[in-house]
N, C-alpha and C positions, 0 to 999 in steps of 0.2 A: 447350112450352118450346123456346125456340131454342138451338141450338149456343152460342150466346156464353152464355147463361145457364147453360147446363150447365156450360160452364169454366170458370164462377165457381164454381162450388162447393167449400168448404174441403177435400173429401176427393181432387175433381180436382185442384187446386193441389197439393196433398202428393206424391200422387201421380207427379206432371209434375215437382216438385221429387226427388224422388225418385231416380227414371230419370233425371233429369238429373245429379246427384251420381254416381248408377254408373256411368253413360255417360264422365264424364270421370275418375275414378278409373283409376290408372295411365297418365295422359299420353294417355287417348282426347281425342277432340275432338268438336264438331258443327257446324253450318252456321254459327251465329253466333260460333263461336271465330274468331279475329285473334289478327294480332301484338299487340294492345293488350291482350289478355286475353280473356274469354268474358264478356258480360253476363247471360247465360244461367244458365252458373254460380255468379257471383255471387247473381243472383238466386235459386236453387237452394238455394244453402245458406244466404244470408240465411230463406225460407221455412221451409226443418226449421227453423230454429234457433225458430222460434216456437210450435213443437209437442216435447210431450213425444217422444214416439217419435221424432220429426226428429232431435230434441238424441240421444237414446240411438245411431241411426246414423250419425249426425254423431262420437261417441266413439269407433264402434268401428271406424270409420275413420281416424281418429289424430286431428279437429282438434281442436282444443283447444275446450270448450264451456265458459262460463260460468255456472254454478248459479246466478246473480242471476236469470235469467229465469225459471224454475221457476213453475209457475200458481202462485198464490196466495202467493209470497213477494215480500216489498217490492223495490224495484227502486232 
């Protein structure tokens, strides 16, 4: 298995999604933050937001989560 395949993987992504959200939690930053925002983060949090667990610390860090996305409820 090569490195890029391994990155694909759902539990790597969560993961990297993850530590990305804490990383900038509290006004941190990382290399691809800008004045125009963080791509990164966005991306970060768009990711949890599609995992159960994501959405729960995604909550308990204040954003606001919508329960339409929920596995197996209608959307």
């Amino acid at each position: 298995m090569t490195g890029t395949e391994e990155s694909d993987r759902a539990v790597d992504r969560f993961e990297s999604a993850r530590n990305s959200v804490l990383q900038h939690r509290d006004g941190g930053t990382c290399f691809d933050c800008g004045a125009g925002g963080c791509g990164q983060y966005a991306w970060a949090v768009g990711e949890l937001g599609r995992h159960r667990g994501g959405r729960e610390l995604l909550r308990r860090l204040g954003f606001p989560v919508d329960g339409s996305s929920e596995e197996g409820q209608p959307r």
